[in-house]
N, C-alpha and C positions, 0 to 999 in steps of 0.2 A: 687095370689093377688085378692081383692074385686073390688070392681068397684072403692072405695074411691082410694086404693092406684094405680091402675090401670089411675083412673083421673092425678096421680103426672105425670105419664110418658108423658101422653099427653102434660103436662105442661111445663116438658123437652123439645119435641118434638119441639113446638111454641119458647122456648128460643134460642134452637139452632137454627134455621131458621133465629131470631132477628139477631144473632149475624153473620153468615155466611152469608147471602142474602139482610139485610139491614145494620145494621153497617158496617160490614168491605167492605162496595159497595165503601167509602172511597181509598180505596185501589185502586183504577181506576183513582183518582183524577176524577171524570166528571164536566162537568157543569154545570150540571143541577141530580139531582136526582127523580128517577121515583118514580110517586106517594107521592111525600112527602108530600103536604097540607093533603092526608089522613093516612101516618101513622107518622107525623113529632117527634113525641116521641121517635120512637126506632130508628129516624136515629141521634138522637143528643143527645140519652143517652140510645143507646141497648146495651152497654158496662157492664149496670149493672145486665144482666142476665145471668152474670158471676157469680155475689153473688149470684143468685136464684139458681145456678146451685150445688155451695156448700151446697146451705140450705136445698136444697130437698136432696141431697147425705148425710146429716147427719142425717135427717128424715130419710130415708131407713136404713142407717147403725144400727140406735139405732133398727128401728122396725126388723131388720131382724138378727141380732147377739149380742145386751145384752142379750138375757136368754144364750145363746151357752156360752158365754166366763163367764157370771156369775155361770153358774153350771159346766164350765172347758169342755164343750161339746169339745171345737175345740181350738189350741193349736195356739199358736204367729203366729210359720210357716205356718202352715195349712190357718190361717185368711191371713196371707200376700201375703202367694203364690197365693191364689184366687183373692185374688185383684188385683194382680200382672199378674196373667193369665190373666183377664179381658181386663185391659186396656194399658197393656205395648207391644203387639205385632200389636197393632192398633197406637199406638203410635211410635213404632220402624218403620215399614212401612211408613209410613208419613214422619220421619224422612231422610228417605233413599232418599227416591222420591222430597224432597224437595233439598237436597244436590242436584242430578245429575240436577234436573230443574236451580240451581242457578249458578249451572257450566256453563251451555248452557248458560243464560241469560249471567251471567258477561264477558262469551267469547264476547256476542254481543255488550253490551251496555257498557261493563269497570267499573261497579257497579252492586251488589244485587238489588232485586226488593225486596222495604221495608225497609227489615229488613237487615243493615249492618253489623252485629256482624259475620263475614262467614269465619272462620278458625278452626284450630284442635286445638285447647285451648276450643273454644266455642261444638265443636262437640261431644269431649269427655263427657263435663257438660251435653251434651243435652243425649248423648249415656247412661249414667247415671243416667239422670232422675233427675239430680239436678241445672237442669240449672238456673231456677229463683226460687227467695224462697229462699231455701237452702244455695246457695254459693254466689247469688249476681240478682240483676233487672233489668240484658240486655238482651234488644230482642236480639233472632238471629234464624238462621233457620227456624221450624215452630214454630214460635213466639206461637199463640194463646195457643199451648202444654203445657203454663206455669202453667196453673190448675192443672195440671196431677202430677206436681213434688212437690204443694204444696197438692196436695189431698195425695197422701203417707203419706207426715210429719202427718193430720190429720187423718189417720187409725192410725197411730202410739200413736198420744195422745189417741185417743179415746179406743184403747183396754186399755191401760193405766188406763183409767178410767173407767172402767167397772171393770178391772181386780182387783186392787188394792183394790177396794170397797167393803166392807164387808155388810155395808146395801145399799139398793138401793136409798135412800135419799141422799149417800156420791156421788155416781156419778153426781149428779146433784150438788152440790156443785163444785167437780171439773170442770166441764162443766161451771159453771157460772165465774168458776176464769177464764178460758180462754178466757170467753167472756170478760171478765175488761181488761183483756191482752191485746187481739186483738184490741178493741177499742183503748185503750191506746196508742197503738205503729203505729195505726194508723190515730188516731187526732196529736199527736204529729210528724210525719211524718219523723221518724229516715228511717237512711237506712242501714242496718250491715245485714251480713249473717243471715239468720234464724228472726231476728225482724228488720222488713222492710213492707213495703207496702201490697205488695201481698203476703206475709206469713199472714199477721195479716187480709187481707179481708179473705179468705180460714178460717184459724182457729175459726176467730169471724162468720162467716154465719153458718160455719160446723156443730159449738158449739150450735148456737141458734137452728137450723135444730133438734139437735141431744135433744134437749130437748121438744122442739116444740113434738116432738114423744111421751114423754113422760107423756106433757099433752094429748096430743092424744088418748092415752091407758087411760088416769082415765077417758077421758069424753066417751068412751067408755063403760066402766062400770058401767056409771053413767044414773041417767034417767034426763040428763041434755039437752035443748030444742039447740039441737044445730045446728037446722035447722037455727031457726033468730040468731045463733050467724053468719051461713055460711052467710046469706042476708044484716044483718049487716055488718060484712066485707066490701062484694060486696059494698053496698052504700059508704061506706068509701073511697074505691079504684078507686071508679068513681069518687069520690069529688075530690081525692088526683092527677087523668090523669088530670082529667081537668084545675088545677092549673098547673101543669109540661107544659099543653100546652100552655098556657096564657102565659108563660114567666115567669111568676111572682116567681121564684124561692124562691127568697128571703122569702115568707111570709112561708116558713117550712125550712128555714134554710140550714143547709149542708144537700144537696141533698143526698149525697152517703149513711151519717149513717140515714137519715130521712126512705132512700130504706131500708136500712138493718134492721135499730131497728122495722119500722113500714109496708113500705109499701110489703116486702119479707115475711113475718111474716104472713101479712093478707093476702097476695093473697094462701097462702097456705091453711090457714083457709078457705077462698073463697072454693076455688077448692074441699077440703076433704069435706067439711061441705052444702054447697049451692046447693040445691041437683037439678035444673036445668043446673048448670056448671057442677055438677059431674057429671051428664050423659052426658054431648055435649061431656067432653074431655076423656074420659071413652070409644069412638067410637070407631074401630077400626083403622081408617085411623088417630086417633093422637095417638092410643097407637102402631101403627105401627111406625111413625115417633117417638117416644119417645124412641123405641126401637132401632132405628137409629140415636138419638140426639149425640152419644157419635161420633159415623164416620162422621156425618153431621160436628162435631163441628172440629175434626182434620184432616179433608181432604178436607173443604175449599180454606183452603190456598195454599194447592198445586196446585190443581184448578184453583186459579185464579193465579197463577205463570205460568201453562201449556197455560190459554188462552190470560197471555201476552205476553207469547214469541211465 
């Protein structure tokens, strides 16, 4: 990795912390939350660094396996078993440890902490990895895991789309149909197996990530000034915190796609391009935490299930 793609990790690093450490602080119900007049953003919408989570995983995927699957380097199983390696024995651990936590707990208290979905119907789904997404959009167990069963379904379109493509133009085509999909199925707010909510944020971030890469690479090649494109960004995403903090929602409309279509988009440009953020998050001590974003993000919850009981 360069220092650019190096910066994404960091980037990771920061979102899983948002959503373990501040968002789900929720989960304690308190009365008060520490420090929120200074970071009152990610405690009342760190929920969406979930999308950034997809967008950068699509950005990686495109930069580090379209030429492989487009010259036939690496075969279905070979791409899925890797992925598969990656993140299902991190994900199965978590699963195990959340079960025996929630046994203790509902011995004590006669209810789950959180998440109430907590039987072998539900256990199986989660044992499978198609817990939400896939077969349906009930928490249970370790709820937050539900990325993990919707990032599958997109490795799956995604070799799909590389594969199939006989010019490199055609895969961006297909990527953008998924993008109209996912929007689609998630302005309209159906809820069915596979087109539902959290299918359609995972697919439409993934989709945009995985193309976002691919501008990436021409302005790469290109002798395009893409210092002030990173700086402009930045000004952009300062404009766009400080309306989020104000309250004033309203004046950028649905927040979720305003993050997705715009403001996930540019902070990535930020990060690659802005080349005083690409060296802060480029440090070691965020591409170490980035490297740890994926355990940070699924063994949260266990966590704070161990420090309620």
């Amino acid at each position: 990795m360069d220092n650019k793609e190096l910066s994404l990790e960091g980037l990771k690093g920061i979102g899983s912390c948002i959503i373990a450490f501040v968002w789900h602080y929720q989960h304690f119900a308190p009365a008060s939350f520490p420090f929120y007049n200074l970071i009152p953003v990610s405690y009342n919408h760190g929920w969406l660094m979930v999308e950034l989570f997809f967008m950068s995983s699509g950005f990686g995927m495109m930069i580090g396996y379209k030429n492989k699957i487009r010259n036939r380097q690496i075969s279905f199983k070979e791409y899925f078993l890797r992925r598969l390696s990656r993140l299902y024995p991190v994900f199965f651990m978590t699963l195990l440890i959340v079960t025996i936590l929630q046994l203790f707990y509902k011995a004590k208290m006669g209810e789950t902490f959180i998440y109430s979905n907590f039987d072998v119907y539900h256990f199986i789904l989660n044992l499978l990895c198609i817990q939400d997404g896939i077969v349906g959009t009930e928490w249970s167990f370790n709820a937050p895991s539900w990325c993990i069963s919707v990032s599958f379904f997109c490795y799956i379109i995604f070799y799909y789309s590389v594969y199939v493509s006989k010019r490199e133009d055609e895969i961006y085509y297909r990527l953008f149909s998924f993008v109209l999909i996912g929007a689609s199925v998630l302005i309209s707010e159906i809820d069915y197996p596979i087109f539902n909510g959290l299918m359609a944020r995972g697919v439409l971030c993934f989709s945009i990530g995985a193309i976002l890469a691919g501008v990436y690479e021409k302005w790469q090649i290109s002798h395009f000034n893409t210092a002030v494109v990173g700086n402009f960004s930045m000004a952009m995403l300062i404009v766009m915190y400080f309306i989020i903090r104000s309250g004033n929602i309203e004046i950028i409309g649905n927040l979720q796609m305003t993050f997705i279509l715009g403001i996930a988009p540019l902070t990535i440009i930020s990060v690659l391009f802005s080349p005083w953020l690409r060296l802060l998050l480029s440090k070691k001590p965020f591409v170490l935490l980035g490297s740890l974003s994926l355990s940070i993000y699924l063994c949260h919850f266990p966590v704070q299930c161990f420090i309620r009981i």
